[in-house]
C-alpha positions, 0 to 999 in steps of 0.5 A, spaced: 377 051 663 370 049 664 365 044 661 370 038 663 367 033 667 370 031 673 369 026 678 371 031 684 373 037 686 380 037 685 380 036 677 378 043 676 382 045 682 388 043 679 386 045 672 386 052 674 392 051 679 395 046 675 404 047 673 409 049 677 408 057 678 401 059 679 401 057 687 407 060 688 405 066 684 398 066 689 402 065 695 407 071 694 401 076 692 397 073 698 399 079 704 400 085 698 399 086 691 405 086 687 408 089 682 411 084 675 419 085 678 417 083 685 414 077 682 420 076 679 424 076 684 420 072 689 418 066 684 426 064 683 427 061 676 421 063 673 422 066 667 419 074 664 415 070 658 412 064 663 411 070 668 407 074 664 403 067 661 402 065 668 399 071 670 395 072 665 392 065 666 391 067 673 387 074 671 383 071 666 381 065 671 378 071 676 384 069 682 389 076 680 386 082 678 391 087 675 392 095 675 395 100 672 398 105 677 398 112 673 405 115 675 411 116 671 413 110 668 407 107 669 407 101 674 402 094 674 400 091 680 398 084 680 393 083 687 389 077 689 382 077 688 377 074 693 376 068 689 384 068 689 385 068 696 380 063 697 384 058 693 390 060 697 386 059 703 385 052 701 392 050 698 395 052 705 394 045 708 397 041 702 403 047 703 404 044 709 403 037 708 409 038 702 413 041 708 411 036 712 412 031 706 419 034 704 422 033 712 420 025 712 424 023 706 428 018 706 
């Protein structure tokens, strides 16, 4: 990521957003941090090798921070960061322009 030229905003945007499962994984983890399974769960269809791969995309972009919770077993928690809260704010719209898109239709 970066170092591309672009001619507005919404090239890098999507370069960090881009594919089928970051927004959803951002969504999900907008109001609690979640862990791996609930991720899982929440995202349907995605698989544990693209979970883990989105993730870390996501971590390395600075939009998800992730934590290990010291109990027995271990637990990892996967939380929005500021940067990553700021992206889901901006998607809010075009998520409801797609609601509004999938009921129009034909």
């Amino acid at each position: 990521m970066g170092g591309k030229p672009y001619g507005c905003g919404i090239g890098p945007a999507f370069e960090v957003i881009g594919g089928k499962w970051k927004a959803s994984l951002l969504w999900e983890m907008q109001a609690q941090p979640r862990r791996f399974g609930e991720l899982r769960r929440l995202v349907p269809g995605i698989s544990e090798k693209m979970l883990t791969q989105q993730l870390r995309e996501l971590e390395a972009a600075g939009l998800v921070a992730r934590r290990v919770l010291e109990v027995v077993p271990a637990h990892v928690e996967y939380s929005v960061t500021p940067l990553g809260a700021s992206l889901s704010a901006a998607l809010a719209p075009l998520a409801d322009w797609g609601e509004r898109y999938e009921r129009a239709r034909p």
